[in-house]
Structures are given as structure tokens and as C-alpha cells.
C-alpha atoms as a printed R data frame, in Angstrom:
   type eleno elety resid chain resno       x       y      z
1  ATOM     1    CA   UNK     A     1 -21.521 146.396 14.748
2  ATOM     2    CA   UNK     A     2 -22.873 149.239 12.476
3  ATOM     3    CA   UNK     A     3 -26.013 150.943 13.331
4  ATOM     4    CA   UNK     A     4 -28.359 153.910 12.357
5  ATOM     5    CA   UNK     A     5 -30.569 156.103 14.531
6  ATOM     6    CA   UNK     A     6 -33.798 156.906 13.282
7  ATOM     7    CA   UNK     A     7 -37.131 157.564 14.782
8  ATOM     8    CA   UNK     A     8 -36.399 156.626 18.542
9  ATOM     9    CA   UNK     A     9 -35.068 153.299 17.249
10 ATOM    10    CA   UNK     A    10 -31.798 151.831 16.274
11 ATOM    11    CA   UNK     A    11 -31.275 149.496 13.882
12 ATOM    12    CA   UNK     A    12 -28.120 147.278 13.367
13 ATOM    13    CA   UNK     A    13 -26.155 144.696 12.184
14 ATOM    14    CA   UNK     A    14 -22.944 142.538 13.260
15 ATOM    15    CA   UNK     A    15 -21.651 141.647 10.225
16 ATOM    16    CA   UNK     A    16 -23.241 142.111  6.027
17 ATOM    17    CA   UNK     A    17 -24.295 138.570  6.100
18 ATOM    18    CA   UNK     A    18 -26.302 138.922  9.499
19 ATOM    19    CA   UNK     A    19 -30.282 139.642  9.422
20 ATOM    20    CA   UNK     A    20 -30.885 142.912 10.941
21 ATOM    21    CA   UNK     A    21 -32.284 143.823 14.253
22 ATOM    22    CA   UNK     A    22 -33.335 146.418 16.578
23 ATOM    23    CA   UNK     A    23 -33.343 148.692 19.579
24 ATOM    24    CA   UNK     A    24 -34.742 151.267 21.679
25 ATOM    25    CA   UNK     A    25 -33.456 154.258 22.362
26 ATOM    26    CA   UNK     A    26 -33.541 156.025 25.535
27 ATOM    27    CA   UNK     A    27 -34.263 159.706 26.457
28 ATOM    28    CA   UNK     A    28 -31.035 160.801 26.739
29 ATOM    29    CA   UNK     A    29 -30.083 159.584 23.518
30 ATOM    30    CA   UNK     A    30 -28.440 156.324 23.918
31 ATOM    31    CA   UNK     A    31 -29.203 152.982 22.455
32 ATOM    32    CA   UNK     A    32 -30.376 150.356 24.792
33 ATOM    33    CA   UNK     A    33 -28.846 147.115 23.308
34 ATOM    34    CA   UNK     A    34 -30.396 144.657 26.162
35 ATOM    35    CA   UNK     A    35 -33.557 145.341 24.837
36 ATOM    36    CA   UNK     A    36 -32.667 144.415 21.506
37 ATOM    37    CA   UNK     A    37 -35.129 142.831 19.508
38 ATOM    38    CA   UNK     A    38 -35.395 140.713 16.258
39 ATOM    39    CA   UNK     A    39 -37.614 142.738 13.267
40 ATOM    40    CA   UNK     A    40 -41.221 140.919 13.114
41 ATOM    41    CA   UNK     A    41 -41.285 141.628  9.406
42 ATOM    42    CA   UNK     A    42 -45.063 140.024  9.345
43 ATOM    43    CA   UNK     A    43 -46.095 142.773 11.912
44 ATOM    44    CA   UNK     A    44 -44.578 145.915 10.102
45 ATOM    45    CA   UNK     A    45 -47.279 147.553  7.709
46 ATOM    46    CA   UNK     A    46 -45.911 147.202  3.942
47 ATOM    47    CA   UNK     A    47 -44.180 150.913  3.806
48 ATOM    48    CA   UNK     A    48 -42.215 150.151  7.716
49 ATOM    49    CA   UNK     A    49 -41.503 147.069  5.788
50 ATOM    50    CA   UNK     A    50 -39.883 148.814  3.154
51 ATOM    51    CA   UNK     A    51 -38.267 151.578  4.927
52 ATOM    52    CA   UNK     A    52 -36.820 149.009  7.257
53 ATOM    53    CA   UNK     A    53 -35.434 146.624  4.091
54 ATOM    54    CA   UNK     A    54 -34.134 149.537  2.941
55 ATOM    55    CA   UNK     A    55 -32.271 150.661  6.281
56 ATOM    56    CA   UNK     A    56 -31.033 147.000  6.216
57 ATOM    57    CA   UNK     A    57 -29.481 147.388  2.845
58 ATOM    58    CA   UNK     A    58 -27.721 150.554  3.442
59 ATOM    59    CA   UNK     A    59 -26.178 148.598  6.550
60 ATOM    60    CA   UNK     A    60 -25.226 145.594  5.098
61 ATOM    61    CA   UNK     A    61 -23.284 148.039  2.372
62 ATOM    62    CA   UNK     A    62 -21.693 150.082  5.047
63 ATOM    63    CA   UNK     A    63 -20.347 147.112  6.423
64 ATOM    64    CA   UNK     A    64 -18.870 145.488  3.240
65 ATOM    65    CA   UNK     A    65 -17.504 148.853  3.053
66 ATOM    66    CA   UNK     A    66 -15.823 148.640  6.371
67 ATOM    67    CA   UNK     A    67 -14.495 144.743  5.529
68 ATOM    68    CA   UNK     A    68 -13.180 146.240  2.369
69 ATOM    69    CA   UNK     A    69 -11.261 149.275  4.132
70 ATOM    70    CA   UNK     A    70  -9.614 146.869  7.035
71 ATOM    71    CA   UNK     A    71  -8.216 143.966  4.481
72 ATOM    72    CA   UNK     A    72  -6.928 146.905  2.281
73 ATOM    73    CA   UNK     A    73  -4.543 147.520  5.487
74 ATOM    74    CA   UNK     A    74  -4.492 144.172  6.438
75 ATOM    75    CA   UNK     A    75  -2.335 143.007  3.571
């Protein structure tokens, strides 16, 4: 799972294929994955739409990236 932190929310992915999705985060600083939640893209307002998209883009990079980095010690 990769994730980033932003704006008392969390927003992750499993794998760079997945859809993204979300999560509170609690006072103390931690993520509360049982409350996950899928994105409601038709709710979000067209800039949280694109901040999010881009958030989701950045992820799915980041974890090409870290596909990329475990075959190169894989072979």
C-alpha cells in the first residue's frame, strides 16, 4: 500500500493499477483504515476533483516506482 497525508485525510492505493481511495485520520495522527472509503468523484467540487486526480497520479507513479526497485533485486 502507498499512501499520502494531506489535509486530515489519507489517500492510497494497493497496487498502480488499483482506483484510489481514502481515509480519515485521527487526532493523534494516525490513519484509520476501517473507515476507509471509496472517492465519490461526482460529489468532489471540480478543483478537489483535480487535486485528488492529481494525488492519485503521483501514487500510482510511486508505486510503479516501488515494482520497478523490487524486480531490479528480484532477478
Amino acid at each position: 500500500m502507498h499512501y499520502i497525508v494531506t489535509n486530515g485525510n489519507a489517500y492510497a492505493i494497493d497496487h498502480p493499477q488499483d482506483a484510489i481511495y481514502g481515509a480519515p485520520v485521527l487526532e493523534d495522527g494516525t490513519v484509520d483504515w476501517d473507515g476507509s472509503y471509496d472517492i465519490a468523484w461526482d460529489n468532489l467540487h471540480e478543483e478537489e476533483r483535480e487535486y485528488v486526480a492529481h494525488l492519485a497520479y503521483h501514487l500510482q507513479e510511486i508505486a510503479k516506482l516501488s515494482e520497478e526497485h523490487l524486480e531490479v533485486f528480484v532477478k
